[in-house]
N, C-alpha and C positions, 0 to 999 in steps of 0.2 A: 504493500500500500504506500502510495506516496506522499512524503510528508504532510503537502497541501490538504491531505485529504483525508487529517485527521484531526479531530475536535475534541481538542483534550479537556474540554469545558461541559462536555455530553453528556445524559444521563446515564451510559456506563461508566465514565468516569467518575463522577460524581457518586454514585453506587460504592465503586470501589475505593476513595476517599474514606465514605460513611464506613464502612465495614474496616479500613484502617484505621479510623479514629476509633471507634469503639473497641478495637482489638488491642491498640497501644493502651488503654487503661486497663483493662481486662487483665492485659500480661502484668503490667506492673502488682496489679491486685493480689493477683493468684502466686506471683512469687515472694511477696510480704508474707506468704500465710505456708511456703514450705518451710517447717522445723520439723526438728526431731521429736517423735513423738503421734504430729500430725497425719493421719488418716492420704492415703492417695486419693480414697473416693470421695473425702468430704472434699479434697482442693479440687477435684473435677468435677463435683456436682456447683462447686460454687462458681468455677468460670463460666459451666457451660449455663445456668440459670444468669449470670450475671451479663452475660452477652444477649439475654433476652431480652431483660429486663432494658437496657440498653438500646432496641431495638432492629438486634440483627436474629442471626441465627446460628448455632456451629458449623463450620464448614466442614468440622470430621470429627472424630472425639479425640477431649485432651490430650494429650500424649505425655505419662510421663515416664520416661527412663532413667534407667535407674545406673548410676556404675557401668557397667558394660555393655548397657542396651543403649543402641541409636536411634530406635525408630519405632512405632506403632506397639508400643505396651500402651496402655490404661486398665485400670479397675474394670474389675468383672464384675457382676451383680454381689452385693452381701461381700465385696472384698474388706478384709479386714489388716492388710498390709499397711505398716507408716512407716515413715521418714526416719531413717537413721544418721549416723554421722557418713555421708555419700554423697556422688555428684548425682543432680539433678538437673535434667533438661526438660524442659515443660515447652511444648509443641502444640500451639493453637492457633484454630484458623476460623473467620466470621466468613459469611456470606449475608448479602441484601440481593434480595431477589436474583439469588445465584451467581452475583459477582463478588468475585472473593479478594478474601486478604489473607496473610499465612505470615504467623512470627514466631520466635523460639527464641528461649533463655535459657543459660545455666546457672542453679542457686547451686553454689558448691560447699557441701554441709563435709565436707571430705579433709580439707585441709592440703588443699592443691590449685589455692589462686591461679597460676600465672596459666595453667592448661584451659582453667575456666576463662581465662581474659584473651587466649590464644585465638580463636575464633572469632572474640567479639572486634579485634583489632583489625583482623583480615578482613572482615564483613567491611568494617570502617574504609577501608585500603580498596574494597571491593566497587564501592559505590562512589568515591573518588575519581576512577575512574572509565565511568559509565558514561556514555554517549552516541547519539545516534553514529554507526559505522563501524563501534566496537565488536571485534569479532569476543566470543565468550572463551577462545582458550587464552588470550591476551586474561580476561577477567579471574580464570581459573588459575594464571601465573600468576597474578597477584594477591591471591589466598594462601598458593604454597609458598609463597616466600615469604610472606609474615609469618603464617604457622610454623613453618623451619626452623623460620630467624629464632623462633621460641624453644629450639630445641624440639620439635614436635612433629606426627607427621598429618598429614590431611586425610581422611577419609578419602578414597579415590572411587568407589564404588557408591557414594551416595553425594547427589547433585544437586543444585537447586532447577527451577523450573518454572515453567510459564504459567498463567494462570487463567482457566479460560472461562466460560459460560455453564456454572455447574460440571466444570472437570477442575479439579483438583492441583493436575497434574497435564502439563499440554509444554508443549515445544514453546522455546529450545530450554535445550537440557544446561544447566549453568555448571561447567566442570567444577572440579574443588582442587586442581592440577592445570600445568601447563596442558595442552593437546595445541598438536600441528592444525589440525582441522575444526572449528568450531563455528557455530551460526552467527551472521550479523545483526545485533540490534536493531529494528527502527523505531523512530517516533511510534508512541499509541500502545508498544507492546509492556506487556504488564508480567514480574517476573518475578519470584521469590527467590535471592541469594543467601545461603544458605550452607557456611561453613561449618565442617564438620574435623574437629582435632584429637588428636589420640595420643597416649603415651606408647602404644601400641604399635603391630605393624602398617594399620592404613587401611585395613579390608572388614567386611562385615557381612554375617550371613544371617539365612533364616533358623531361629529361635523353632519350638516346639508349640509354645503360647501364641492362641490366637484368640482374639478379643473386636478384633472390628472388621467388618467387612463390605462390599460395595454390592449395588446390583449390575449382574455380567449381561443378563439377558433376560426376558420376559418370557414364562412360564403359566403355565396351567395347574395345581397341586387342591388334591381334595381332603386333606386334611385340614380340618377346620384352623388350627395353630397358627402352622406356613402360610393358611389362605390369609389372615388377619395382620401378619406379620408381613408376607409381601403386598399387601394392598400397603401398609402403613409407610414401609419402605418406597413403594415406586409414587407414592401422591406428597409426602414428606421431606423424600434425601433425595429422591432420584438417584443420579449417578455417583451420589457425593458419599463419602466414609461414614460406616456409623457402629454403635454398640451395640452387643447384645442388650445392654443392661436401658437403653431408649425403648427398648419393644416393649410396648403395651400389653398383647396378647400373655394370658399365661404360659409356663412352661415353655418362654422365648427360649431356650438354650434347647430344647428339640425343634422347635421351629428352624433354629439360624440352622442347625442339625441336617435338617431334611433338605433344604434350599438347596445349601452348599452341597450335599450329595448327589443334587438333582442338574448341579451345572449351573442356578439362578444368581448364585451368590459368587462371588470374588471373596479369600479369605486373606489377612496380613498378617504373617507370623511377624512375632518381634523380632528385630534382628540384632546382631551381637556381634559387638569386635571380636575376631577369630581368634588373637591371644587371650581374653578375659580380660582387655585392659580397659583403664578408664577413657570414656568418652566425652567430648564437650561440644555445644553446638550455639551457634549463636544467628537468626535470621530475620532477615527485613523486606518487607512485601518492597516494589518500587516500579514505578511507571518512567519509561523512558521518554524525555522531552527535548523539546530542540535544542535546549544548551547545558543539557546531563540529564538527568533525571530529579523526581519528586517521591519523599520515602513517605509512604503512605501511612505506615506502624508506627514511626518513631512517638 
């Protein structure tokens, strides 16, 4: 699309403004309230009710990891897991009428400042350099070399990313690494960067835990459970990430059960740095404009 022919004043942007202003308070709220001691489920029932309240809606469920997890843990129904002395990344995202915003912090109850600050500095470095023509493996070199510079290494298997109309997750992919090859910014495009730093080797994989997941495809199911549970799913989330512990219906955890066996469901295990090390992640929604960019989360 050519620059002329984008109206970054629009009511998609403006959408995805709303959903970053409501989400930069949200985050701040929800990380004031991880300590030791404190419940995972109460800090995710209180962002994901406080983003309503607010006037948006969750773009996925809260995410929080924990130590060696990077990506898609949250509380399961009736979880009775709290906060130890550990890193914590808390991963949330709003939408307004399905345009989204997507941010992430680490509260680091661990006693390992400089890995927690490691990401948020590259992030910094990240969007410094942002502008229409920038290719994104230019972007991805300047996360590995603040995280380096830290003694550290970059998550190289998890990216930030575009954000589209009820997707989550849409092109281009924002390396967290140099790459010879990466896509060009233009005006208008809207992207989540999203450093990801390790004391570890750099890699992460799928976990056993799974706790949210998307709809793949539209289905027929005549169990009353799944029937109640995918209508709520596809009139609700749509394509967007969600909990078992959101469904309505009783005995959701045989419903999500039967879906996901049936092919309707997308499931997200947690995933996990390959050594067991600690992980830290630091992320800010941002709109590219003609002379850099606008961070919609901060």
């Amino acid at each position: 699309m050519a620059e002329t022919e984008v109206d970054l004043e629009g009511e998609q942007y403006e959408k995805h403004r709303e959903a970053g202003e409501i989400l930069a308070q949200v985050r701040e709220e929800a990380a004031e309230r991880v300590e030791v001691g404190v419940s995972h489920l109460e800090v995710a029932e209180y962002a994901e009710e406080r983003i309503r309240e607010l006037g948006g809606r969750p773009a996925f469920p809260v995410n929080i990891s924990v130590d060696e997890e990077a990506a898609h843990a949250t509380p399961g129904i009736d979880d009775e897991t709290t906060f130890g002395e550990e890193m914590i990344n808390l991963d949330i995202g709003v939408h307004v009428d399905g345009w989204l915003a997507d941010t992430a912090i680490t509260v680091d109850l661990s006693g390992n400042p400089e890995l927690a600050e490691a990401p948020a500095e590259a992030l910094e470095a990240a969007i410094d350099v942002i502008e229409p023509g920038i290719d994104t493996g230019e972007i991805g070199a300047e996360i590995e070399d603040v995280i380096d510079g830290h003694g550290f290494n970059p998550v190289v298997n998890l990216t930030g990313h575009g954000l589209g109309h009820w997707e989550q997750h849409t092109s281009p992919n924002i390396p967290n690494r140099a790459v010879s090859q990466g896509t060009t910014l233009e005006v208008g495009d809207v992207v989540a960067i999203e450093p990801f730093a390790t004391d570890g080797g750099g890699k992460v994989s799928e976990g056993g835990k799974e706790e949210i997941f998307s709809l793949q495809r539209e289905g027929n199911v005549r169990n009353r459970q799944a029937r109640e549970a995918l209508n709520q799913i596809t009139e609700e989330f749509r394509t967007l990430p969600f909990a078992t512990r959101w469904l309505e219906t009783d005995r959701a955890k045989m419903a999500v059960r039967r879906l996901k066996r049936d092919g309707i469901l997308h499931g997200y295990p947690v995933l996990k740095e390959d050594d067991g090390c600690l992980v830290s992640q630091k992320e800010h929604t941002i709109i590219v404009t003609e002379d850099g960019c606008e961070v919609t989360t901060d």
